[in-house]
N, C-alpha and C positions, 0 to 999 in steps of 0.2 A: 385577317388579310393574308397572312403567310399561307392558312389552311388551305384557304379557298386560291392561292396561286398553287399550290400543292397539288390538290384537286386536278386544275388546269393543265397541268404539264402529264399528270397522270396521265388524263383523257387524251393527250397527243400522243403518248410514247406507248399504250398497251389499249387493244383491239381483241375481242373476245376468240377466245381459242376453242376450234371446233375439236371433234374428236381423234386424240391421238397427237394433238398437236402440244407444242411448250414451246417456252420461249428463252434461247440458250443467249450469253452476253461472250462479244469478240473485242478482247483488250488492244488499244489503238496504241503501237509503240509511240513513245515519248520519250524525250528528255529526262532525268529524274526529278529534275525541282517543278516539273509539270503537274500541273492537277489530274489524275485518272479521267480518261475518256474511255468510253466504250460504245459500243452497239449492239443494238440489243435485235436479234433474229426470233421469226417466227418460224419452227419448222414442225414437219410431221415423222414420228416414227413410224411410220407406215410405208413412207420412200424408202425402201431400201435397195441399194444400188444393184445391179445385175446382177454381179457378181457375187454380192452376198446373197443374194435371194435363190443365186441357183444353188448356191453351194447349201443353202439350209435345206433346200429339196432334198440334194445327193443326201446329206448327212444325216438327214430324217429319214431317210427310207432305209439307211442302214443302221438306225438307232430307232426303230418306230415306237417302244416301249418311253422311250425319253418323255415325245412330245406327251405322254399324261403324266410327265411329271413336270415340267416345264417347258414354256414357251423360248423358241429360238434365243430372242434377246436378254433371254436371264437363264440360258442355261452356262454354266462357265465350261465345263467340259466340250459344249460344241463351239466358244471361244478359243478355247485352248487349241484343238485342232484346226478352226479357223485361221490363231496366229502361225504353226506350226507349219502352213502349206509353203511359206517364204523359204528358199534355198538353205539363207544363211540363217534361219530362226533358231539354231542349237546354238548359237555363238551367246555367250553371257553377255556383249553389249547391247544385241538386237534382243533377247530375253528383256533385260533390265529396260529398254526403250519400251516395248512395244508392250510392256505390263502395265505402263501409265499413260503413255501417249501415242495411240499405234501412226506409224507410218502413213503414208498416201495408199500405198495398197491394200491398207488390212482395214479400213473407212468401211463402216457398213452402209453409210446412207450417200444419197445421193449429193446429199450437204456435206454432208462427212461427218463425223462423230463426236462424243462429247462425254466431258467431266461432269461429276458433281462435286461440292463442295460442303463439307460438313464442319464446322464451328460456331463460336460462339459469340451470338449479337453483343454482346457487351452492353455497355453502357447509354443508355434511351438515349440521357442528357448530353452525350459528349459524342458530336456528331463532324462530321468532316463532311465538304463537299467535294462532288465529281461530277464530272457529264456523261451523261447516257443520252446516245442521238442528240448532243450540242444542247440538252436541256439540262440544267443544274439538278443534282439530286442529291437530298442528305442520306449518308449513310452510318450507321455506327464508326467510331475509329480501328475498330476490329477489323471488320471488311472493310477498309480503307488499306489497311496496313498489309491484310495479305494480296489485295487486288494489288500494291505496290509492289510487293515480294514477284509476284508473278509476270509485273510488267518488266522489272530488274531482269527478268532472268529467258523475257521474250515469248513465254506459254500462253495460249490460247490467244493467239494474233491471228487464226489464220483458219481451216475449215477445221479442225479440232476447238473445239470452245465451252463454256464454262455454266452449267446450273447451279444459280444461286438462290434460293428463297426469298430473300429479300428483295431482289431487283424482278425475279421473273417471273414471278407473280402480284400480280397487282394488289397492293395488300387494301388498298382503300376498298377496293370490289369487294365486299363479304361475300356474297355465293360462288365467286370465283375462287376466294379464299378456300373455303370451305370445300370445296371439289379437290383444290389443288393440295391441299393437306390431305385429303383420301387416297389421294395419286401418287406422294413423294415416296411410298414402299416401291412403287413400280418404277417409279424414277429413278433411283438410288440402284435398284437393281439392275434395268436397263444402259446404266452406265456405261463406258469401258474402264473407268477408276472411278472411285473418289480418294478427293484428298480431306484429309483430316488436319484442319488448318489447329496447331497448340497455342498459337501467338508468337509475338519475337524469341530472339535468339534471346539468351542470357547468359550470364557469366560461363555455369554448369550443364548447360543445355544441352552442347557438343558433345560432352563427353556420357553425360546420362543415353541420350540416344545409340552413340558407340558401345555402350554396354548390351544394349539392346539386341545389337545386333552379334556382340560375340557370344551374350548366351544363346542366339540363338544358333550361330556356327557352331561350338559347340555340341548344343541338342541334335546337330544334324549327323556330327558326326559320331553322334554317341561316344561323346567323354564327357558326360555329365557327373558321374563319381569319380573321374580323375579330379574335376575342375573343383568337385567339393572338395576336395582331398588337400588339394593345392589352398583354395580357401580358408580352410580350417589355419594351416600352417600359415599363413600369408593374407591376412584379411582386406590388402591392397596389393593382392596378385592380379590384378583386374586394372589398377589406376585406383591412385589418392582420394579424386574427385569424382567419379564415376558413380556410385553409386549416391553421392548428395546431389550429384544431375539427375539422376532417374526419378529418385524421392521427389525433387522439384518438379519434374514434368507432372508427374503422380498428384502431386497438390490444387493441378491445376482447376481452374473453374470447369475445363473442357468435360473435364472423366463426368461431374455431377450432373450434364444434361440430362435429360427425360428420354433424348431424341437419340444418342448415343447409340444405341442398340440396336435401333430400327437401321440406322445411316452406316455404322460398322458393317454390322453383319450383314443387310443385304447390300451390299456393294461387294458382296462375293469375294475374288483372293486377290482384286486387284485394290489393295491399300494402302493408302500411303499418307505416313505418318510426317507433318511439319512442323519443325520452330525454325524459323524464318528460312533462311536459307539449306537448312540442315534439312537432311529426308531419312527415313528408312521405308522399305517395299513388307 
């Protein structure tokens, strides 16, 4: 009975998607003790707003070698220049914004633009409910927990919004299935981030992640042999717990996906690493 009500709501909430199109989810701010609402949009990457369409012209005709190596929306270097045309785009806070969530201006579509999200379904059996379009729907406690993380903190409310696998694709649809798994390379790459949900915070979480980010300050500014150097002498020259944070994030179930690689890497240099409220770019 559950199946065939299952079925049911399916058939109400997802409509077969022509070419070029997916279907992105818009989180309904709430309360926190609320149950996840959302809404789920059908749109086309093929709309693309004016302004991005003219600018891919200008950019292509001064990079014509590019477009045989990549198409507009997955090339990061015509990205780059894209974010770069804003006044204040050298400023580190509009840098660090506009690498995960570009502004009103820098929207390639006429919908406006969009995340993907890469993590991990968890557990079949252990399933939380939410509403998508006012229809009940089970989802893992995994994506329960980061849709909450993201509701907490006001993301993807609004014409920036969220590719999930689970919800926007119809999974009961096998040929749809089956397409939309041939497509999530292109998905992933046509992104303007993805987020790499780790799961919640934990004790060591914070600080594992902060390591992360000073080797990587560090490597930028080449003192990587000082830093050994200092390490040798001081094997918590770094913090106590910092590196049994890192080790933990490292264990996690996330790193052993299949999917990992394809979802990392083509999601190009906009990446960004989550344990619950905690980020690195």
């Amino acid at each position: 009975m559950r199946t065939t009500r299952s079925h049911a709501i399916r058939a109400q909430l997802y409509h077969p998607l022509e070419d070029q199109q997916l279907r992105l989810l818009q989180i309904v701010p709430q309360p926190e003790d609320l149950k996840i609402r959302c809404r789920l949009h059908t749109v086309s990457l093929l709309d693309l707003s004016d302004d991005f369409s003219s600018w891919c012209t200008e950019w292509t005709n001064g990079h014509p070698w590019e477009l045989r190596v990549r198409e507009p929306l997955h090339n990061p270097a015509l990205r780059k220049d894209w974010i770069a045309r804003s006044k204040a785009s050298h400023l580190a806070p509009m840098i660090r914004i506009a690498s995960q969530q570009p502004y009103a201006e820098l929207h390639r579509f006429v919908w406006g633009d969009f995340a993907s999200l890469s993590y991990v379904w968890g557990d079949q059996a252990d399933k939380q409910t939410i509403y998508v379009d006012g229809q009940p729907f089970q989802v893992t406690k995994s994506l329960e927990r980061a849709l909450r993380q993201f509701r907490r903190e006001g993301l993807f409310s609004n014409k920036f919004m969220l590719w999930v696998d689970a919800l926007c694709i119809n999974q009961t649809d096998l040929p749809e299935r089956a397409v939309e798994v041939q497509r999530m390379k292109d998905i992933y790459s046509a992104s303007w981030s993805v987020t790499a949900w780790l799961g919640e915070t934990t004790a060591n979480s914070d600080a594992g992640l902060q390591l992360v980010q000073d080797l990587a300050a560090f490597r930028e500014a080449e003192y990587e042999l000082e830093l050994e150097r200092r390490l040798r002498d001081d094997p918590r020259y770094l913090g106590g717990t910092c590196r049994l944070g890192l080790q933990q994030i490292l264990d996690r179930k996330y790193w052993s996906r299949l999917w990992i690689i394809q979802e990392i890497v083509m999601g190009g240099t906009n990446i960004q690493l989550r344990c619950g409220a905690s980020t690195i770019d």
